[in-house]
Every structure is written in structure tokens, then in C-alpha cells.
N, C-alpha and C positions, 0 to 999 in steps of 0.2 A: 744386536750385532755391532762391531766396529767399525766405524766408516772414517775410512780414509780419506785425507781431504783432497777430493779432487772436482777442482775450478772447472768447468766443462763450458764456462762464459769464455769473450774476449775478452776482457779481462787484464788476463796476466797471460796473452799470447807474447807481449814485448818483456823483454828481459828487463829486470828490474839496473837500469843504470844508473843507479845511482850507488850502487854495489860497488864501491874499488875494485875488488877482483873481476869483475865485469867491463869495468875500464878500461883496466889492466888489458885484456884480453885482446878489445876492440881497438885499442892504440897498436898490439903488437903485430893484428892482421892486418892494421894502414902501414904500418910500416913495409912488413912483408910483400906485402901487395902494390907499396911504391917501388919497392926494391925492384920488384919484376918490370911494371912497367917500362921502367926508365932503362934496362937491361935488354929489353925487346925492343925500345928506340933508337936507343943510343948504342947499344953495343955494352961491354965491358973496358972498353977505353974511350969512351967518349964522353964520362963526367967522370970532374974533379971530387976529391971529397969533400970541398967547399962547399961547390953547390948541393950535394947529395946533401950535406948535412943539411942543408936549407930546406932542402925539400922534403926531407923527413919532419921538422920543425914544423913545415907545415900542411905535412897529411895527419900529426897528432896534432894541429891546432883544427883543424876543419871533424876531427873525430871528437874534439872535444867538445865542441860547440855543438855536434849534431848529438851529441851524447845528452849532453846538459839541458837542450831542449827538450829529449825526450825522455826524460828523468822528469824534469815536473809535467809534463804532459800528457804522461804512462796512464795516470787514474782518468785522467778527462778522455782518450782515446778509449780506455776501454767501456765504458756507457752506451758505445755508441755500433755499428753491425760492422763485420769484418771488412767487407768492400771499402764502406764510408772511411772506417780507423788506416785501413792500409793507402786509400787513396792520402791523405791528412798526413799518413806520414813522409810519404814520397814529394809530397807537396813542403814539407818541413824540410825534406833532405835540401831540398832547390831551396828553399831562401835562405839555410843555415850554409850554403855554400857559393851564395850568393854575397852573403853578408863577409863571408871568407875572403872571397875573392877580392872585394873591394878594399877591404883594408887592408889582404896579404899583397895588393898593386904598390900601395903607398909604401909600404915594410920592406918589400922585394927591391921595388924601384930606388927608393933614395936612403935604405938605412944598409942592407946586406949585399946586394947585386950592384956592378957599374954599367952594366950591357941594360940598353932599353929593351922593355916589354910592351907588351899590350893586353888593354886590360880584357880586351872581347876576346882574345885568345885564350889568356888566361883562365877566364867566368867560366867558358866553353869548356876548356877541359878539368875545370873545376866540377862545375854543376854535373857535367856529363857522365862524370869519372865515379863521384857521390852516388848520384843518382841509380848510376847501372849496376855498381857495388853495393851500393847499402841497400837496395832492392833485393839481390841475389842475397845479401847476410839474411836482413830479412826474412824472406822466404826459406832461409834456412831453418831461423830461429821457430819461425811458422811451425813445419812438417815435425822439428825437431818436438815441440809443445804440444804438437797431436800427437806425436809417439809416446810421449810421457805419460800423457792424458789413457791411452791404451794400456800402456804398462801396467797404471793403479788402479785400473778397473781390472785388468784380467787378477792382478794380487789380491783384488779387495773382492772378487767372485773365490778365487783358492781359499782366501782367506775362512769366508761366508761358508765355503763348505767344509771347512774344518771344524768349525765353530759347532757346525749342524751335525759332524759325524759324532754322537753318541751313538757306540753300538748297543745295537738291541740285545745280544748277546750279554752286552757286560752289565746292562741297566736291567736285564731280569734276573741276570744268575744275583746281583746286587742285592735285588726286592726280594730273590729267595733267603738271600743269606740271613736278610734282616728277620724277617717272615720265623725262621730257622729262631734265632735270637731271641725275639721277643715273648717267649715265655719260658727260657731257661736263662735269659740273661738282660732283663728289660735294659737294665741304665746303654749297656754296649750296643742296645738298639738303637738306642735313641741318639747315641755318638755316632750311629752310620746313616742315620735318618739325617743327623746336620750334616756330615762331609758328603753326602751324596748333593742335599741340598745344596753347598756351599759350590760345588764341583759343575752341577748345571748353573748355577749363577753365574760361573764365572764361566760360561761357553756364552753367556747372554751379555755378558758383559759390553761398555761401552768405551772401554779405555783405550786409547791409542797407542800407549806403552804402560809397562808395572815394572815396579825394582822387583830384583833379582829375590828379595825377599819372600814376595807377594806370590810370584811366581812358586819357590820354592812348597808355601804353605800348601796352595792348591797342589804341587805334585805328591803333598806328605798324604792329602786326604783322599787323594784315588787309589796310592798304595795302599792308607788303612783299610779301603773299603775293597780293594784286592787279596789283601790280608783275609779277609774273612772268608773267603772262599780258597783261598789257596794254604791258611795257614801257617805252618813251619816250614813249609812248602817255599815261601819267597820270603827272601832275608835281604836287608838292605842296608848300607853304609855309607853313609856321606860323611865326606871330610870337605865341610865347606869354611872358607875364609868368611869369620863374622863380618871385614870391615867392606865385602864386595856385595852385601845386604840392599846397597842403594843404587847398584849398577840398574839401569836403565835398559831395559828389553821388550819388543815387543811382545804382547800376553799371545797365550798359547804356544809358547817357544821348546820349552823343558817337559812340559806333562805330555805331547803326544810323543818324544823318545822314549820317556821312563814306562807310555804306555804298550809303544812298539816292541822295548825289553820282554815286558810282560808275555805279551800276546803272541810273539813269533822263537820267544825266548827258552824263558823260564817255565812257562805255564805247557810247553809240550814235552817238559824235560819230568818224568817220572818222578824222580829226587829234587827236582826245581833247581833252587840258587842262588845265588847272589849277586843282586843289581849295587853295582857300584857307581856312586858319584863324586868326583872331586872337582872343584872350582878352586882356582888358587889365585896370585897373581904374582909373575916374577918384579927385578928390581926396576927395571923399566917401563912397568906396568901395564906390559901383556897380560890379558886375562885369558885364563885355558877353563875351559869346561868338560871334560872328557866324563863319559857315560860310557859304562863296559857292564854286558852280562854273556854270561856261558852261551852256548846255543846247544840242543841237538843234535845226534850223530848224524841224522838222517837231513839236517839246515844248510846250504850253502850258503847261505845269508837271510838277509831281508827279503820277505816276499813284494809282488808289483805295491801293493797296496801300501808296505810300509816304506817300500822308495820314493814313492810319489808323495808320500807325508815328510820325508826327508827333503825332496827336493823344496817341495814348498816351504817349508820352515827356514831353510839355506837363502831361500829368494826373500823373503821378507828381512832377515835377519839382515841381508848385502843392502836392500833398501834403508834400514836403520844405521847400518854402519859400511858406505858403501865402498871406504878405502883403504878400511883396514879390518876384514875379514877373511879368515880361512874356516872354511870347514870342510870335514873329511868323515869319511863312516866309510863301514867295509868289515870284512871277516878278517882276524888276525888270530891264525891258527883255531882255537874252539870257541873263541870270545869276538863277539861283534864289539863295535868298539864305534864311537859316533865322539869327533872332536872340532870342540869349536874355540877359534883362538880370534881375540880382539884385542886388536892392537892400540893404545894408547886410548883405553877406556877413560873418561871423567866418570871419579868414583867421589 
């Protein structure tokens, strides 16, 4: 089965800062959150931009510094049990704002400001401010890292049962067809005897992601082994772009559509028909996947069984590419139609 990598330690409860974008982030919510402050004490006319600019200067300097210490700290915090790590860090937040205060006294007082301060005023709503704030981040960051942690285990249990659904329906009509075969047609036995083989391998598989190629293969050899039982019955067409071969997807993406086609599709339609696929990529290098086959007179769509395959494959695919996918599936006029669009793939 594929297992998803998911840290269930302390660990990597603290955000990796040493991440620019990470940085980034934590400098824009000091600033924002000076902004307020000083708006709730003073008013909206009661600082210049002078000093605002000062004080912004230095809630990213006191963010930088708590930042920086907990960037090399991150690995040594996480060895050690949640209480212990969280108390260590709160305790970091006080002297990297400590160590702020005392130099932003000297910076404040004789290089930027002419109006005296004080520096126990200052430390006071330094440390205070740190402490109460980078707690409540904190504690965000917390909940936010057990939600995640919940996330990829419910994906990686949907996952586990996908992997497990061979139907029994399709793995005996299968052993019959071969069964069927192998004495009016040894060699084409023994070619359904590997894609079947090949088809459970790759439900056991241990990969995290397969190109787009890899994928394809296993979908060609559950249609051959469809093929056999359904014959002239299911006819199939792909127009795939050779150079999207090495596009990156999580396994079992493409083979439960092309199986759904099948099973909700084609295979209740008398006459059968034709499962189409096209993968292209336009010049901005959106990649479209679009899967279409006929349906039944009697099909509104996809039954619960193949929505719920749909959704889950939707949800894993948004975890691989979480900001730039669309997918869509639905009845369009007598063709179901399942399209998935990735935006600004590395091919």
C-alpha cells in the first residue's frame, strides 16, 4: 500500500522558518498586528509616519530574531514532548525579545527618536506583546499541524481503500475469460495472465507519485483484460501528447475513471462504445485530461459508488497540485465526461 508521509511526532509541529515564504508571512502579520495595536492606542491621528515607520522597523526586527532562533532550534525542539517544546519556545519568545528591547532602547533612544524612553517600559511591552502574540501564532500553527496530520490520514485510509477495491466481479469474470482462452488461445492467455498480474501489482504498489506514462500503461492493461470479456463491445481512443509522458500524478488517478467508464458506462450499453481519452497541453502549459464515454438510456450519471471514486481521486490529485486544479465530471447530454485541468504543470 502507499503511505503517505505523515509526521504524527513533534517534530515538525513549528513551521519550518527558515522557509523565506514563511518569513515572509510572519514579518507581514507583525506588521499588521503593529498596525492595530498602535490604532487602538493612539487613535488614527495620534502617530506620525515617522515614528510608525520606526515601529514597524521594529516588530520585523524582534520577528526576525524570534524567527531565526527558531529556525536552528526547530530540530532540537522537536526530540523533546509537546508541553517541554512549547514551554522552550515561549521561553525563546522572552529573551529574543528581551535581547530586542535592549538594543532597540539604544537604536530608538540616540540614532531614530529625540523624545526620551524607558527601557522597562519598553522590554514590558516588548516581551509582553511577543509573548502573547507568538503564543496565540503558535497555537495556531499547533491546531493548524493536527488538522493536516487528520487530513492525510483520512486521504491515506480513502487512499488504502481504493487500492483494496478489486472487484470480485471483475477478478472472476477476468479468471473466466482466461480460463475461456487457454485452450483455444494459449499465447493471449498468458498476455492476460501478465496484465492482470501487472494491474494487482500496481494496486500493491508503493509509489507516492508515477508519470503520466506509467499510469497510462496500467490503464491500457485493465482495458486489455476488459477487452476480453467485453470484446468489440468496448472500443477505445486515446490522443495522448507523447511529451506529457513524464507529467507527475499520484498512482491510481486515471485507471479507476477509465474503470468507472467501463462499469457504469459501456458495459450496460447492449452495443457498448467508445471510451475516449485525450491529454493535451495548451501554450501556456495547462494540462487538460478529459475522459468521455456514452452512457445508457436508462444512466443519469454515475452511480454513489463511482462519485465517491470520483471524489476521492479529486481530493488526492488537489493535495498534489493544491493551486492549480480543476476538476469537473458530470452527464453532458448522453456522454459523461470527467475533466481534469493542471495548471502550470512541470513537464
Amino acid at each position: 500500500m502507499v503511505k503517505l508521509t505523515t509526521d504524527t511526532s513533534n517534530r515538525y509541529w513549528l513551521p519550518d522558518l527558515c522557509n523565506p515564504l514563511a518569513l515572509l508571512r510572519l514579518i507581514l502579520l507583525a506588521v499588521l498586528i503593529t498596525l492595530v495595536l498602535i490604532v487602538l492606542r493612539e487613535g488614527t491621528a495620534g502617530v506620525s509616519l515617522d515614528s510608525l515607520g520606526v515601529l514597524f522597523l521594529y516588530a520585523v526586527w524582534v520577528v526576525f530574531i524570534s524567527a531565526a532562533g527558531l529556525c536552528f532550534l526547530r530540530k532540537f525542539f522537536g526530540r523533546l514532548s509537546m508541553p517541554v517544546s512549547s514551554t522552550l519556545v515561549v521561553l525563546w519568545l522572552a529573551v529574543a525579545a528581551t535581547l530586542c528591547a535592549s538594543a532597540g532602547y539604544w537604536m530608538l533612544q540616540y540614532i531614530l527618536l529625540e523624545q526620551q524612553i524607558s527601557l522597562v517600559d519598553l522590554w514590558v511591552e516588548t516581551t509582553l506583546t511577543s509573548v502573547i502574540l507568538g503564543s496565540l501564532v503558535l497555537r495556531f500553527l499547533f491546531v493548524h499541524h493536527q488538522l493536516q496530520i487528520q487530513q492525510k490520514r483520512l486521504m491515506q485510509a480513502q487512499f488504502d481503500a481504493l487500492q483494496a477495491r478489486i472487484r470480485p466481479h471483475f477478478l472472476f469474470n477476468s479468471l473466466n475469460s482466461i480460463a475461456t482462452l487457454v485452450g483455444i488461445d494459449p499465447r493471449r492467455a498468458e498476455d492476460a495472465i501478465l496484465n492482470l498480474s501487472d494491474l494487482l501489482r500496481a494496486t500493491l504498489g508503493e509509489d507516492t507519485a508515477v508519470s503520466l506514462g506509467k499510469e497510462l500503461e496500467t490503464c491500457r492493461k485493465y482495458l486489455d483484460i476488459e477487452t476480453l470479456r467485453m470484446g468489440d463491445r468496448l472500443q477505445v481512443e486515446m490522443d495522448i501528447d507523447p511529451n506529457l509522458y513524464p507529467l507527475k500524478l499520484p498512482p491510481l488517478c486515471l485507471q479507476p475513471l477509465m474503470e468507472n467508464a467501463v462499469l457504469h458506462g459501456l458495459q450496460k450499453r447492449p452495443e457498448g462504445g467508445c471510451l475516449e481519452v485525450k491529454i493535451d497541453r495548451d501554450q501556456i502549459g495547462t494540462v487538460r485530461i478529459l475522459i468521455e464515454n456514452p452512457l445508457p438510456e436508462e444512466s443519469v450519471g454515475g452511480s454513489n459508488g463511482a462519485n465517491s471514486a470520483l471524489v476521492n481521486i479529486r481530493t488526492r490529485l488537489e493535495s498534489f497540485y493544491p493551486d492549480s486544479l480543476e476538476f469537473q465530471f458530470g452527464k453532458k447530454g448522453d456522454i459523461y465526461q470527467v475533466l481534469i485541468v493542471i495548471g502550470n504543470a512541470n513537464v
